[in-house]
Each structure stands twice: as C-alpha cells, then as structure tokens.
TORNU-206121 format. One line per field, with one value per residue (C-alpha): residue number from 1; residue in one letter; x, y, z. Coordinates in nm, 3 decimals, padded with zeros to 5 digits. Example, Ala and Ser with C-alpha at 12.3 -4.5 7.8 and 13.67 -1.06 7.14 Angstrom:
resi = 1/2 .
resn = A/S .
px = 01.230/01.367 .
py = -00.450/-00.106 .
pz = 00.780/00.714 .
This chain:
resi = 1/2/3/4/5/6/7/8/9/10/11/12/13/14/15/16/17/18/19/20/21/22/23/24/25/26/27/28/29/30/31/32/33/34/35/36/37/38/39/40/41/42/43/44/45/46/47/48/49/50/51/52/53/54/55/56/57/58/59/60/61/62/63/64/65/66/67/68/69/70/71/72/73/74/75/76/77/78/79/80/81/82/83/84/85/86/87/88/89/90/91/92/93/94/95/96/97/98/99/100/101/102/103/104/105/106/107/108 .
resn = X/X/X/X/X/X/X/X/X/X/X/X/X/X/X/X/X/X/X/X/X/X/X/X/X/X/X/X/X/X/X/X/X/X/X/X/X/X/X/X/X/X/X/X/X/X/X/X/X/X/X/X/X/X/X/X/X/X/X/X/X/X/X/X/X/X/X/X/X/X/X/X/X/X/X/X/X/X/X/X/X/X/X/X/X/X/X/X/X/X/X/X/X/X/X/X/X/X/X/X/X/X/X/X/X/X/X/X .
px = 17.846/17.997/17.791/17.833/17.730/17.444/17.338/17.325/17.106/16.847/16.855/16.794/16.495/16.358/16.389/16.237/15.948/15.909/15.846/16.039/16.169/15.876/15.979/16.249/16.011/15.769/16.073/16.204/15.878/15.921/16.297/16.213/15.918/16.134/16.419/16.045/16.052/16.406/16.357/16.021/16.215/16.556/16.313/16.153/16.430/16.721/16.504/16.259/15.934/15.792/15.640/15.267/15.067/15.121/15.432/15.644/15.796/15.977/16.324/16.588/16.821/16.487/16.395/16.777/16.767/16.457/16.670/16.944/16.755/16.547/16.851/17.051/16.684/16.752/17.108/17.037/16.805/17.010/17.280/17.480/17.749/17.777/18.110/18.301/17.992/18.125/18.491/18.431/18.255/18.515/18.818/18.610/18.510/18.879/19.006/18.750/18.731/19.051/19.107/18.761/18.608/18.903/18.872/18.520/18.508/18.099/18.166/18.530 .
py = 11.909/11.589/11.308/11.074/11.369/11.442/11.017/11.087/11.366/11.262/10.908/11.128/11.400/11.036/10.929/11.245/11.341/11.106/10.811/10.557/10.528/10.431/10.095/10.114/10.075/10.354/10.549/10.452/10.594/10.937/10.952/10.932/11.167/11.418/11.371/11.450/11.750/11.864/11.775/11.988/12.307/12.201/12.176/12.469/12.729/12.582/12.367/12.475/12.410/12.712/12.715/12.607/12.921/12.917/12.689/12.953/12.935/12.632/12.632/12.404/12.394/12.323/12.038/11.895/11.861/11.690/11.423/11.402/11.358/11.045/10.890/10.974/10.778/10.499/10.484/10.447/10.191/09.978/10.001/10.214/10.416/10.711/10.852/10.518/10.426/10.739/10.726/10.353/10.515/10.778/10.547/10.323/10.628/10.779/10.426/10.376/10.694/10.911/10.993/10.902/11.199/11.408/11.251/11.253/11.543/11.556/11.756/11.964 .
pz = 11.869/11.752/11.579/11.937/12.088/11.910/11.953/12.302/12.311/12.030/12.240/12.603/12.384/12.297/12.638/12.786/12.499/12.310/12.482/12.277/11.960/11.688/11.505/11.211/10.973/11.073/11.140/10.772/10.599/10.819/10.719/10.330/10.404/10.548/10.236/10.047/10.239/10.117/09.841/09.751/09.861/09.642/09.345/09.412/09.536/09.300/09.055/08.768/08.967/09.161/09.521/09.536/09.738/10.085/10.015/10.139/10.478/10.519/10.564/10.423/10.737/10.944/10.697/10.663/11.062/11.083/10.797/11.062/11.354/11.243/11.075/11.426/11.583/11.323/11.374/11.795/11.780/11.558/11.731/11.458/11.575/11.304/11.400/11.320/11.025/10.846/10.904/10.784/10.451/10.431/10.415/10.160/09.951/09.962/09.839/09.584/09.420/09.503/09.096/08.971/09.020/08.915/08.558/08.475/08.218/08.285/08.597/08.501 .
C-alpha cells in the first residue's frame, strides 16, 4: 500500500466508523499517547526497564500502526499530503546531512 493509498482508506474507515475525524488537538494528545505506547515496550523489550505484570501482550507492530494511523488522521484533516511531505523531507535531509552522519565518530 502506498502512503496516498493508505490517506484514502484511513479518510473512508473514518468516514464509515468513525464518524469524523476528532479535532487536531484531541487527535494530537492520542498521537503522543500512542508514541507513549511504543515507547513503554522499546524500554522494556530493548531498554533496561522490565515489563510491569500483566504488561505482556502488546505488540510493537500493533502499537507503531496505531502511530501511523492518527498521524495519517492528522495529516487528512490538515490537508497534508505525506507522499510529497516526505519526499519534501527527504530531499531536505539528503541536502543537509549527506556527509554528516558519515563523520560523526559517536556512531562509527
């Protein structure tokens, strides 16, 4: 599926279940509650915390879609087009940092 792709069927789901798109703000607090969410099971599976009882369970591909699919809700109802937002950020990126990563010794 291709990121236009993938605006068109979160924006139909919407359409279909969910009513209408919750405002950006509300949607902003779920979108850093689900990076919360990846972010409990990074600490805990590749970090030094362990998992809490009944913790267990939750997958990280689960939690990394639900990330996608309210930024793809943000990106919709703000009129962002992702496919030509990241080959924007791409170009800048490749511009910007095309040796500066290859010469920090911290990560050689």
């Amino acid at each position: 599926m291709t990121i236009e792709e993938a605006q068109k069927i979160v924006d139909q789901w919407i359409g279909k279940f969910g009513v209408r798109y919750f405002n950006e703000l509300t949607n902003m607090a779920i979108l850093t509650e689900e990076v919360g969410e990846v972010a409990r099971i990074i600490s805990r599976t590749y970090g030094e915390q362990s998992f809490k009882p009944g913790e267990h369970g939750r997958e990280l591909a689960d939690e990394l879609a639900d990330v996608l699919f309210v930024l793809i809700c943000i990106a919709n109802q703000t009129g962002v087009d992702l496919s030509a937002a990241l080959a924007r950020n791409l170009e800048k990126k490749t511009s910007r940092d095309s040796d500066r990563h290859k010469e920090n010794k911290k990560i050689q």
